[in-house]
MDTraj code that builds the backbone (N, CA, C; nanometers):
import mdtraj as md
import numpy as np

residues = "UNK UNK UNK UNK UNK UNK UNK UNK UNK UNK UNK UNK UNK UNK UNK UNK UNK UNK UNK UNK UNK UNK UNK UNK UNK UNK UNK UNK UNK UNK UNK UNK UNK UNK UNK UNK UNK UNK UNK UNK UNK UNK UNK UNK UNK UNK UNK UNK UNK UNK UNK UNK UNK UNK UNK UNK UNK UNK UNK UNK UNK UNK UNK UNK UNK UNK UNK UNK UNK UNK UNK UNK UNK UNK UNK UNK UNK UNK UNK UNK UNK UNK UNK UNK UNK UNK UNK UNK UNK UNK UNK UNK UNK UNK UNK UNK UNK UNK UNK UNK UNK UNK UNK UNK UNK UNK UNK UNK UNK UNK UNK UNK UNK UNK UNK UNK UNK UNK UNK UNK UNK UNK UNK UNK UNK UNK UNK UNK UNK UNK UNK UNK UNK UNK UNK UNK UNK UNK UNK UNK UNK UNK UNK UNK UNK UNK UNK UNK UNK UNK".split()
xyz = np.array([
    [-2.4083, 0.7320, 1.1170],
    [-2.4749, 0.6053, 1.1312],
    [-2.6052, 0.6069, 1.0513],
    [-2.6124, 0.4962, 1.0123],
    [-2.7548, 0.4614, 0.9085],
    [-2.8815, 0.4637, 1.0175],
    [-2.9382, 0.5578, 1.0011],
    [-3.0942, 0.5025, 1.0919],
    [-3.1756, 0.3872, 1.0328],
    [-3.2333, 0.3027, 1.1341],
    [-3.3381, 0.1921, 1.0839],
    [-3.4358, 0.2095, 0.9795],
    [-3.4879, 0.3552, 0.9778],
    [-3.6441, 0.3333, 0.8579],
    [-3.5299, 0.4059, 0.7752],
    [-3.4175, 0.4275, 0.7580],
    [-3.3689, 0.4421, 0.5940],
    [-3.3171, 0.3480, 0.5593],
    [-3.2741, 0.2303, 0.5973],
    [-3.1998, 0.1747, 0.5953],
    [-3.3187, 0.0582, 0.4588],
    [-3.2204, 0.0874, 0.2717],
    [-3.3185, 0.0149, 0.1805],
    [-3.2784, -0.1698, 0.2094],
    [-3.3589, -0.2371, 0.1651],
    [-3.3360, -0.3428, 0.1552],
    [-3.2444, -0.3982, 0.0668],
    [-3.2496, -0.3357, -0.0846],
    [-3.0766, -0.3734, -0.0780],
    [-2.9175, -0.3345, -0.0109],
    [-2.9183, -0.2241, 0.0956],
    [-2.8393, -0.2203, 0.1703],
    [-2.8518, -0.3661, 0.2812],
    [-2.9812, -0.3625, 0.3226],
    [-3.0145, -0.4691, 0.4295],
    [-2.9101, -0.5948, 0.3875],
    [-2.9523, -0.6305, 0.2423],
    [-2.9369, -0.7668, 0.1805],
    [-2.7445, -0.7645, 0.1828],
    [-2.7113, -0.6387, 0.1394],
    [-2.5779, -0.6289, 0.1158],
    [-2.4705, -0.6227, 0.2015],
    [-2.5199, -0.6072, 0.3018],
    [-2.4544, -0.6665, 0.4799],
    [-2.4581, -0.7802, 0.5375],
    [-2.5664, -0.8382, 0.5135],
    [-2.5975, -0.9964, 0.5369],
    [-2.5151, -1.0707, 0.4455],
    [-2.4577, -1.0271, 0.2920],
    [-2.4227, -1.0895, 0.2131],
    [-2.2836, -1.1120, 0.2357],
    [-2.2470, -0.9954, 0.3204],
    [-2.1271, -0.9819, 0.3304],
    [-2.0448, -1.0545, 0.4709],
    [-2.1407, -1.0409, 0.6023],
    [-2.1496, -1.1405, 0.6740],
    [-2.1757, -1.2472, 0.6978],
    [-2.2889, -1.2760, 0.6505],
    [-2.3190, -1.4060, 0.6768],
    [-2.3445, -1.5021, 0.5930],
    [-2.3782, -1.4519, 0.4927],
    [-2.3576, -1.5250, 0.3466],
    [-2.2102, -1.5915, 0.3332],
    [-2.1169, -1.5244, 0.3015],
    [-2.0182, -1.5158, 0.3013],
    [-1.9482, -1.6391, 0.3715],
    [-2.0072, -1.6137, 0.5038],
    [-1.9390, -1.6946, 0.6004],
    [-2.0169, -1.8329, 0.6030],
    [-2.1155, -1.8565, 0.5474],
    [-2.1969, -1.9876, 0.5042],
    [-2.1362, -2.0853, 0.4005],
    [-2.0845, -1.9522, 0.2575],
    [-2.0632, -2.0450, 0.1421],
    [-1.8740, -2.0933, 0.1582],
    [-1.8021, -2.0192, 0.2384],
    [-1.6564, -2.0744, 0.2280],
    [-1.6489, -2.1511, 0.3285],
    [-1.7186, -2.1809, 0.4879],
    [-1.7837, -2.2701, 0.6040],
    [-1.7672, -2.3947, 0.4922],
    [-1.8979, -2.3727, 0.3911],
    [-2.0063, -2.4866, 0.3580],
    [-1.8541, -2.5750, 0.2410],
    [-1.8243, -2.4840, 0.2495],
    [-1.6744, -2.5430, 0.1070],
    [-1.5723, -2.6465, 0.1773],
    [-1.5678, -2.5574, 0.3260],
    [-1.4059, -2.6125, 0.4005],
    [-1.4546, -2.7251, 0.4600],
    [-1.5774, -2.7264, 0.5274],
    [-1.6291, -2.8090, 0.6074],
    [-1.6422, -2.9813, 0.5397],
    [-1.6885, -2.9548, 0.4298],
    [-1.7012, -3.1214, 0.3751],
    [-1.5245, -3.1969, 0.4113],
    [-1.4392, -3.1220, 0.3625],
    [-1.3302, -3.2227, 0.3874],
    [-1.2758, -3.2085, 0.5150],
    [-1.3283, -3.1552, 0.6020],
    [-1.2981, -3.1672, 0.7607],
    [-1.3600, -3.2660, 0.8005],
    [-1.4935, -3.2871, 0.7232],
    [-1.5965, -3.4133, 0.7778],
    [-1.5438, -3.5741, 0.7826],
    [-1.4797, -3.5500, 0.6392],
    [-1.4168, -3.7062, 0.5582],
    [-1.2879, -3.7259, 0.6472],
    [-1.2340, -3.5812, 0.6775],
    [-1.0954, -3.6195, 0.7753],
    [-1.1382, -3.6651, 0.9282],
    [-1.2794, -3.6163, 0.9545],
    [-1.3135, -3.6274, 1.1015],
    [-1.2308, -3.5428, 1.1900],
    [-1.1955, -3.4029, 1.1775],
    [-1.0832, -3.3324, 1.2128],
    [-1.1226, -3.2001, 1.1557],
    [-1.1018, -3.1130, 1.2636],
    [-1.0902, -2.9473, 1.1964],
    [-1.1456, -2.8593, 1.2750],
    [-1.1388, -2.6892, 1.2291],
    [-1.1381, -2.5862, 1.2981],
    [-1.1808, -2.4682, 1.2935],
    [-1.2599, -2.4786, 1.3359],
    [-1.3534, -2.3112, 1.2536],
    [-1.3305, -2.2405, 1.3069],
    [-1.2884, -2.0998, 1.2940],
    [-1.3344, -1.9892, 1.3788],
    [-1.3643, -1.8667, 1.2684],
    [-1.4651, -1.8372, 1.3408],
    [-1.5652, -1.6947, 1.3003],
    [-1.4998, -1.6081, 1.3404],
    [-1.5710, -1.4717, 1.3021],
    [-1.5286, -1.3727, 1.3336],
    [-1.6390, -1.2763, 1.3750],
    [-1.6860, -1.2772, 1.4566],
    [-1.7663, -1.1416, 1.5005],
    [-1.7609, -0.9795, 1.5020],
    [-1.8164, -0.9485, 1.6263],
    [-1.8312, -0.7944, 1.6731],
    [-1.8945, -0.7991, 1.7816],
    [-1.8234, -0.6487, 1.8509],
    [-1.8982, -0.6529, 2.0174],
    [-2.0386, -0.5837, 1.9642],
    [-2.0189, -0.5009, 1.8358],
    [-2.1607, -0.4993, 1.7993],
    [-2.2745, -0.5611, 1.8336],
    [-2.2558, -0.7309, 1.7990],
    [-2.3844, -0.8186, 1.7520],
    [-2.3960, -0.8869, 1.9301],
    [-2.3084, -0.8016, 2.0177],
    [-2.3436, -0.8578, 2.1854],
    [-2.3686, -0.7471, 2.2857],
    [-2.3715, -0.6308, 2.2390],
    [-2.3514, -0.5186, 2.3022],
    [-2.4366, -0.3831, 2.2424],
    [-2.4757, -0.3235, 2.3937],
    [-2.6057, -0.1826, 2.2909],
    [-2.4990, -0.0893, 2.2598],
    [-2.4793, -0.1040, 2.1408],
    [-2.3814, -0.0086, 2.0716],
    [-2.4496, 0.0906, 1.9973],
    [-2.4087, 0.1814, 1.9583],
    [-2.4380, 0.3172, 1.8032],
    [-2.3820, 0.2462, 1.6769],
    [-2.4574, 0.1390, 1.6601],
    [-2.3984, 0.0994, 1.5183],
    [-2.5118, 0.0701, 1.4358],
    [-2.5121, -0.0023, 1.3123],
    [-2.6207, 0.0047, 1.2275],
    [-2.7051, -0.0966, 1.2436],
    [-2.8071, -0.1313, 1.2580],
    [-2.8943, -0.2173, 1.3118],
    [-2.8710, -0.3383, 1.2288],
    [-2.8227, -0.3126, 1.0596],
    [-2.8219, -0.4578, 0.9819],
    [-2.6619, -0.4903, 0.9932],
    [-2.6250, -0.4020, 1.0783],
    [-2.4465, -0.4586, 1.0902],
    [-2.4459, -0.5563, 1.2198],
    [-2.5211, -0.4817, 1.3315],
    [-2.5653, -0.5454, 1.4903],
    [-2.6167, -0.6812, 1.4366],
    [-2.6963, -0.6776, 1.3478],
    [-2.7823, -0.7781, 1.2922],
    [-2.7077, -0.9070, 1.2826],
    [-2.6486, -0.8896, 1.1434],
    [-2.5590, -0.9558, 1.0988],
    [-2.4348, -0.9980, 1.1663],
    [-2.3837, -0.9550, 1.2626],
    [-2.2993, -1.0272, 1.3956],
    [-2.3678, -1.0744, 1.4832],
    [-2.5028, -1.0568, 1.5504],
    [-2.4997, -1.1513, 1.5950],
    [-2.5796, -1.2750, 1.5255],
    [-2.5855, -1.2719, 1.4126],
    [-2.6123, -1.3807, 1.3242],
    [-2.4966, -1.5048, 1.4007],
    [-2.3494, -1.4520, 1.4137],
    [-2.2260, -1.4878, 1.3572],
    [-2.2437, -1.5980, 1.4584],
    [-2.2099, -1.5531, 1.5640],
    [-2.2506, -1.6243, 1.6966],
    [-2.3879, -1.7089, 1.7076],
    [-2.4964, -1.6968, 1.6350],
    [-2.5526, -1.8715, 1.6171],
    [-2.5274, -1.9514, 1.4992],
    [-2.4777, -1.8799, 1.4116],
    [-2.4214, -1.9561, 1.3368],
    [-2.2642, -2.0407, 1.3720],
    [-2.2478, -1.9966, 1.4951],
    [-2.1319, -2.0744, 1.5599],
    [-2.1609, -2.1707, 1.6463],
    [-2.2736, -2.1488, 1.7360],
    [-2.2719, -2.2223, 1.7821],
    [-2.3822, -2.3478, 1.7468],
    [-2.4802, -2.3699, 1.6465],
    [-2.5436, -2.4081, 1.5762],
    [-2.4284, -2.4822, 1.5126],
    [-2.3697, -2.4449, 1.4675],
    [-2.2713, -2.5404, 1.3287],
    [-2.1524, -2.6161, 1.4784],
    [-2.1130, -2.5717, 1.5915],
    [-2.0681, -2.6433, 1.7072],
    [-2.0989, -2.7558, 1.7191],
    [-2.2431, -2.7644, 1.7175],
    [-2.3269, -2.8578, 1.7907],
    [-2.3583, -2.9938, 1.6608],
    [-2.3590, -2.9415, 1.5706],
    [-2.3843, -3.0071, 1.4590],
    [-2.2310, -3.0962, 1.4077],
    [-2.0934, -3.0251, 1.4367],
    [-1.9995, -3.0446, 1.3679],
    [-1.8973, -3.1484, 1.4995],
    [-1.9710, -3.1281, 1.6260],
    [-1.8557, -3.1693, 1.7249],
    [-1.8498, -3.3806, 1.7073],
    [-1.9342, -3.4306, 1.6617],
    [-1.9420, -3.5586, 1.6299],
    [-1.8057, -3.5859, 1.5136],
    [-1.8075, -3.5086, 1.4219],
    [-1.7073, -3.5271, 1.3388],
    [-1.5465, -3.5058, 1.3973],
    [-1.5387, -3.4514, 1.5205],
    [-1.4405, -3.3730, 1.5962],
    [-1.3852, -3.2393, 1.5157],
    [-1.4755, -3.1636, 1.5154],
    [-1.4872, -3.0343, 1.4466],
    [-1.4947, -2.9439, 1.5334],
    [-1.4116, -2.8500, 1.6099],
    [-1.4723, -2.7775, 1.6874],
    [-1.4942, -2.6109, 1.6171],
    [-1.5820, -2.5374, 1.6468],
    [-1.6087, -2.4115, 1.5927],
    [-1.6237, -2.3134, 1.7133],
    [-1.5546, -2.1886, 1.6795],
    [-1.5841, -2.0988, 1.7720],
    [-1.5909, -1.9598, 1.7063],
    [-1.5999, -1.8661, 1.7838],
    [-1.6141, -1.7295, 1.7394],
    [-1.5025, -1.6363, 1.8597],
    [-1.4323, -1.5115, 1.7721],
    [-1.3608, -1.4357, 1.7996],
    [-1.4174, -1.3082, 1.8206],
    [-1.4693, -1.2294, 1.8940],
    [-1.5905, -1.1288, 1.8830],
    [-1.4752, -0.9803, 1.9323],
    [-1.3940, -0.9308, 1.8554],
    [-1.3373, -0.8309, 1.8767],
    [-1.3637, -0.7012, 1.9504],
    [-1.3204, -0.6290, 2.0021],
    [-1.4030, -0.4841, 2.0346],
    [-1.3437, -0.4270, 1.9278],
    [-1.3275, -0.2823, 1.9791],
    [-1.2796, -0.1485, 1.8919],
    [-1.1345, -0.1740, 1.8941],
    [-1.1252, -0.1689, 1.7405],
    [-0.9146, -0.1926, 1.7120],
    [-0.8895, -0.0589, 1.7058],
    [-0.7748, -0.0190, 1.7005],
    [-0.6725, 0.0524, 1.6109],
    [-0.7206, 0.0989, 1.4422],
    [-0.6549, -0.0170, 1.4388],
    [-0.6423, -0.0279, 1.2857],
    [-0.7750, -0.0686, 1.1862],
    [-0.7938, -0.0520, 1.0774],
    [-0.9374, -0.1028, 0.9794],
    [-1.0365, 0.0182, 1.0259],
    [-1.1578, -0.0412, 1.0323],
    [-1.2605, 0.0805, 1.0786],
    [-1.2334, 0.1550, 1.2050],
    [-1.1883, 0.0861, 1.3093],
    [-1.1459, 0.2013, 1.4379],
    [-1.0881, 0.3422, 1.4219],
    [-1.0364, 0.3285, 1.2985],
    [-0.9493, 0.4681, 1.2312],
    [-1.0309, 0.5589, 1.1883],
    [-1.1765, 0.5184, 1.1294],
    [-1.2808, 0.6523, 1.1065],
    [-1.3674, 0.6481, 1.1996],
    [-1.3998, 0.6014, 1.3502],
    [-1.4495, 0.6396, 1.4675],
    [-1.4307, 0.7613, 1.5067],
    [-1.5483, 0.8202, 1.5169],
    [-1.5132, 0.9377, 1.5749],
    [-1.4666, 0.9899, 1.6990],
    [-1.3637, 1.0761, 1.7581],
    [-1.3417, 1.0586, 1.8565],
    [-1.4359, 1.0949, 1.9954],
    [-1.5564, 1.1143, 2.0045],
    [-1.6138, 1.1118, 2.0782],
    [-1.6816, 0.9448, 2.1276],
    [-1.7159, 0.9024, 2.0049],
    [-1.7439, 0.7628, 2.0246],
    [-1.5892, 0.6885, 2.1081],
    [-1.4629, 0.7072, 2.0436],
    [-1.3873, 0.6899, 2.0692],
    [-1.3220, 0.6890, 2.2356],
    [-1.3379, 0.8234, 2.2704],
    [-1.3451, 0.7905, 2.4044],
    [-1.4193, 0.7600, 2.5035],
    [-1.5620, 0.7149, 2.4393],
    [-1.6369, 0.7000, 2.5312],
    [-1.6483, 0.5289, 2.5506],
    [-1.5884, 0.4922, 2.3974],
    [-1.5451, 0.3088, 2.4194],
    [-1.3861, 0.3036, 2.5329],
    [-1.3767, 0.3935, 2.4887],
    [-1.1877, 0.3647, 2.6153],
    [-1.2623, 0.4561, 2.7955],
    [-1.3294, 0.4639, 2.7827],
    [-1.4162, 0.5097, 2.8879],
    [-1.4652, 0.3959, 2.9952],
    [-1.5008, 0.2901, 2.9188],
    [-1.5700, 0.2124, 2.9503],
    [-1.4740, 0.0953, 2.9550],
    [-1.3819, 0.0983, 2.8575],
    [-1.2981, -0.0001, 2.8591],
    [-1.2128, -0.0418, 2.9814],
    [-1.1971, -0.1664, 3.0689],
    [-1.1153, -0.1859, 3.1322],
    [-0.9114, -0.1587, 3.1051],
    [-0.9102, -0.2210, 2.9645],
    [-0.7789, -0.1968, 2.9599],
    [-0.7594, -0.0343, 2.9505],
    [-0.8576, 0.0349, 2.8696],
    [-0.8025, 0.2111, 2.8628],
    [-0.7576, 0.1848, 2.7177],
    [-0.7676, 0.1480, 2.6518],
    [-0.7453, 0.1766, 2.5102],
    [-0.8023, 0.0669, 2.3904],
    [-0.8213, 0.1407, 2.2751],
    [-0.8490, 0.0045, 2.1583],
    [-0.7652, -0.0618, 2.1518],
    [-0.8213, -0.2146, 2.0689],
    [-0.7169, -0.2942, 2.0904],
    [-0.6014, -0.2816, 1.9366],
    [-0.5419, -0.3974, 1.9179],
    [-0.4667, -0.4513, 1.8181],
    [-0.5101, -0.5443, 1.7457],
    [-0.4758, -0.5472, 1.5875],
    [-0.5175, -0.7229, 1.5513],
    [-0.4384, -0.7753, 1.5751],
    [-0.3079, -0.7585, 1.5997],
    [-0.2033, -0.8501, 1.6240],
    [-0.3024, -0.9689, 1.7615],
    [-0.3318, -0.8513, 1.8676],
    [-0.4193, -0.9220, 1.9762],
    [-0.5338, -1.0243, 1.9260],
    [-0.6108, -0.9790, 1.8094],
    [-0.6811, -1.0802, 1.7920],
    [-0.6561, -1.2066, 1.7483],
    [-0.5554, -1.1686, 1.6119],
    [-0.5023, -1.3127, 1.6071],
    [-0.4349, -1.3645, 1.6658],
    [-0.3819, -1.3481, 1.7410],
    [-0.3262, -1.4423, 1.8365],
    [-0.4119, -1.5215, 1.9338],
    [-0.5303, -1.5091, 1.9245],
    [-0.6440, -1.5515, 1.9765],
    [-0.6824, -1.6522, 1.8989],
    [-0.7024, -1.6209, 1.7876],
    [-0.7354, -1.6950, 1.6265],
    [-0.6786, -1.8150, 1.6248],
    [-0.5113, -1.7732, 1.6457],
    [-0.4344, -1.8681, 1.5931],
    [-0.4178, -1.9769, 1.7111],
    [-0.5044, -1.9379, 1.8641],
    [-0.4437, -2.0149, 1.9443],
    [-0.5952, -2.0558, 1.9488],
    [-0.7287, -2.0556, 1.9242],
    [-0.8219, -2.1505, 1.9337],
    [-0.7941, -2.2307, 1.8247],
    [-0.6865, -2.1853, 1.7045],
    [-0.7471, -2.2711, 1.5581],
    [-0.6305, -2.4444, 1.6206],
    [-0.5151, -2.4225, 1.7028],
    [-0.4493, -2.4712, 1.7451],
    [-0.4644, -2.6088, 1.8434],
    [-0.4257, -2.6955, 1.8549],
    [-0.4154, -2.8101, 1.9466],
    [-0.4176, -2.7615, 2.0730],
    [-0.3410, -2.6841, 2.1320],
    [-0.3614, -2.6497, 2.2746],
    [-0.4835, -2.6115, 2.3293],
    [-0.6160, -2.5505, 2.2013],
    [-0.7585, -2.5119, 2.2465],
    [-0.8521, -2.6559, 2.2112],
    [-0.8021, -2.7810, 2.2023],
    [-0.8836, -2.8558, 2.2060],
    [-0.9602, -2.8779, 2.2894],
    [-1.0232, -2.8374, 2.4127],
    [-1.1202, -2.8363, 2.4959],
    [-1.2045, -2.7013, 2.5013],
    [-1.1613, -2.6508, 2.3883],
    [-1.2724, -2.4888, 2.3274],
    [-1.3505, -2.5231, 2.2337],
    [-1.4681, -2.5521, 2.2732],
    [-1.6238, -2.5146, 2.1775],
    [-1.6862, -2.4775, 2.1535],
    [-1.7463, -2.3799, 2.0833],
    [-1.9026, -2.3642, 2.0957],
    [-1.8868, -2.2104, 2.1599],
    [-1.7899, -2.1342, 2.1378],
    [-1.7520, -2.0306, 2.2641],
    [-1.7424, -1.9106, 2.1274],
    [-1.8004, -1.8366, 2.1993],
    [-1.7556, -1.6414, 2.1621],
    [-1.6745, -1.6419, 2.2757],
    [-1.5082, -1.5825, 2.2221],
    [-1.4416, -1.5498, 2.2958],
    [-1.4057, -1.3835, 2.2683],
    [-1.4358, -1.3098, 2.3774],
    [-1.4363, -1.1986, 2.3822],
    [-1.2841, -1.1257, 2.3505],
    [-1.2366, -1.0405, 2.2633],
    [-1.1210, -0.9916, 2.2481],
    [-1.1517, -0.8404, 2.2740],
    [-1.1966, -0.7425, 2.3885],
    [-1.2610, -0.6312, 2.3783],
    [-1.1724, -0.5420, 2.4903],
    [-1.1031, -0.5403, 2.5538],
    [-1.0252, -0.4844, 2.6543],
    [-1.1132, -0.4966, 2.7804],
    [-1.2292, -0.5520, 2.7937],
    [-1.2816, -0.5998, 2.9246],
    [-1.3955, -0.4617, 2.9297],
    [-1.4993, -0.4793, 2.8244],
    [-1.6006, -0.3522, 2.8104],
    [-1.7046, -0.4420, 2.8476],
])
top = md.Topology()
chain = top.add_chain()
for i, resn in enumerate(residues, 1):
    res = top.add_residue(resn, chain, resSeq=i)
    for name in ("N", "CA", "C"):
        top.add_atom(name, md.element.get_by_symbol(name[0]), res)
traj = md.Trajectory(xyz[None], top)
């Protein structure tokens, strides 16, 4: 893990760029023709990082929970158009980065975890795909937790 006083400012910049930047300029792209349709569906993507005292890097913690006011900020702003936006805030997967966790960290997240193990993305998107969906039309403005109940 990166400690805070090493951590240079172009690393700083290059995490933010990657989170939240990121998630501003393809938002700021999709969003105009959701406006003109009066219709549409955001969902973010978080980390239990940016909600939780984790061992992670302070501009990664940072930058998630950016994610989450930038969700619910753009909620509040977008629900007139009938836009609803939410956030998906994953725990520890399997698969992607969960795979170079070390296993001490490792069991000490399935430690804590209600279900007893990391999750799946299959699990997340199916989360994804069911807020981006008609049946979550009364979901706004929400971090929905995908974490095994930590």
């Amino acid at each position: 893990m990166m400690p805070f006083a090493l951590i240079e400012e172009e690393d700083w910049d290059a995490v933010m760029a990657a989170n939240l930047k990121s998630m501003f300029l393809v938002t700021r792209e999709v969003v105009r023709g959701m406006i003109a349709r009066k219709s549409g569906v955001i969902v973010n993507i978080g980390s239990l990082a940016g909600h939780r005292l984790l061992e992670v890097p302070v501009h990664y913690a940072t930058a998630k929970a950016g994610v989450s006011g930038f969700t619910l900020s753009l909620a509040k702003e977008l629900a007139r158009y009938n836009i609803r936006v939410n956030a998906v805030v994953p725990g520890l997967l399997e698969e992607g980065i969960g795979k170079m966790v070390p296993a001490r960290e490792l069991e000490e997240y399935v430690r804590y975890c209600s279900a007893g193990r990391p999750g799946r993305t299959n699990e997340v998107a199916e989360v994804v795909a069911f807020l981006a969906s008609d049946r979550a039309s009364y979901i706004n403005a929400q971090n929905i937790f995908v974490d095994g109940g930590v």
